[in-house]
N, C-alpha and C positions, 0 to 999 in steps of 0.2 A: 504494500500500500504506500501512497507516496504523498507528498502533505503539500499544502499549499496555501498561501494565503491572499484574500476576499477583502475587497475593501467594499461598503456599503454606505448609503447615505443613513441616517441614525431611520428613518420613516421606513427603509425598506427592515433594516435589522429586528427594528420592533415587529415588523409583517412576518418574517423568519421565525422568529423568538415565540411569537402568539401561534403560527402554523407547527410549531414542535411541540406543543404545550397541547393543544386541540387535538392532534393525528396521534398523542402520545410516544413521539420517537425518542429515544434515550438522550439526545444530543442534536445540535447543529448540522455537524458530519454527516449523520446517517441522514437527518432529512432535503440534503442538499443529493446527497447520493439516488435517493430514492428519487427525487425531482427531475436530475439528470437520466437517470435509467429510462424513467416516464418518459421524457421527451424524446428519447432516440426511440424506442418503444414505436412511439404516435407518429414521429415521422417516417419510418420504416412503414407506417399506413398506407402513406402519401403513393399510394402506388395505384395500378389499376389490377389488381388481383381482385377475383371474386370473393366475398367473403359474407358471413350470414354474424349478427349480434342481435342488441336491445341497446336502445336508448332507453333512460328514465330518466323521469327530470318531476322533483317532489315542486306541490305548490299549494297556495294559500286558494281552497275549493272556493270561496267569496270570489275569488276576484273571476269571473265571469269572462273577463276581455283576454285571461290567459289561456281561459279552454277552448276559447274561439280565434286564438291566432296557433294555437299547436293544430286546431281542426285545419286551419288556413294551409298551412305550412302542411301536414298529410295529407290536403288535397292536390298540391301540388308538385307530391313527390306521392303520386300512387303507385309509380313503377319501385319505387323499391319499399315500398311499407307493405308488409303480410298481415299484419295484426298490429291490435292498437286497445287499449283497455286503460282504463279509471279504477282505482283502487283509494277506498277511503282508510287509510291507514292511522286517522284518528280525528277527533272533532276540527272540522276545519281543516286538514288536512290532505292532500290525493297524492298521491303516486298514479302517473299516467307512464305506463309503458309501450313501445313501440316495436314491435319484432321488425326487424328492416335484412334486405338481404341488394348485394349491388358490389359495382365496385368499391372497393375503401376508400378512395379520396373522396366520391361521393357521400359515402356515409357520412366521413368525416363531416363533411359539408353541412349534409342532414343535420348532424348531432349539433354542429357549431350554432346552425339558425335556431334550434330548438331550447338548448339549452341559456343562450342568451336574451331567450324574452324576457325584457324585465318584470321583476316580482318572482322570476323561476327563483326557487331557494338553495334548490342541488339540484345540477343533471350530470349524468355522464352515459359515454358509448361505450360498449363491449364489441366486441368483436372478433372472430374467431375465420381463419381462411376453407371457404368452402370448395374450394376445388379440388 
């Protein structure tokens, strides 16, 4: 293992510092390690290989304008959405999942629009290569 050092604005380190503390990583190290893994990971996506996952993206069941731009957004990507499902996972709550199958950069894509509507509270894509 080889060491290295990070220099950070103090706004990003506190960002750091709270992201180790919430994912429960033992240290700084690991969760900068795990970060980088993640991104080579997701960019090795960036391809056009077939591949089947889910999207989930958890949100506040009230807010009405979020179920109607995720509907927006699946109607617009029919070709790669198989399923799609509403889970009330507690008052107020949903979990809306999307079974999606397509290339991965589109998926990515998919996931990217999806999970950035504002008011989403967590999303993320899974994904596994189907060919």
């Amino acid at each position: 293992m080889k060491r290295f050092g990070v220099s950070l604005e103090d706004s990003l380190l506190e960002s750091l510092d709270s992201y180790v503390q919430t994912e429960g990583f033992a240290n700084r190290s690991q969760a900068i390690r795990f970060l980088i893994e993640k991104n080579v990971a997701e960019h090795k996506w960036q391809c056009n290989h077939i591949v089947a996952g889910t999207i989930f993206v958890i949100y506040d069941q009230k807010r009405a304008d979020i179920c109607a731009r995720i509907s927006d957004i699946q109607i617009e990507n029919q070709n790669l959405i198989l399923s799609s499902a509403q889970h009330y996972i507690s008052e107020g709550t949903c979990l809306h999942v999307a079974t999606v199958m397509g290339e991965a950069r589109q998926l990515t894509a998919l996931a990217d629009r999806m999970t950035s509507i504002k008011g989403i509270r967590h999303g993320k894509l899974l994904m596994s290569r189907a060919e």
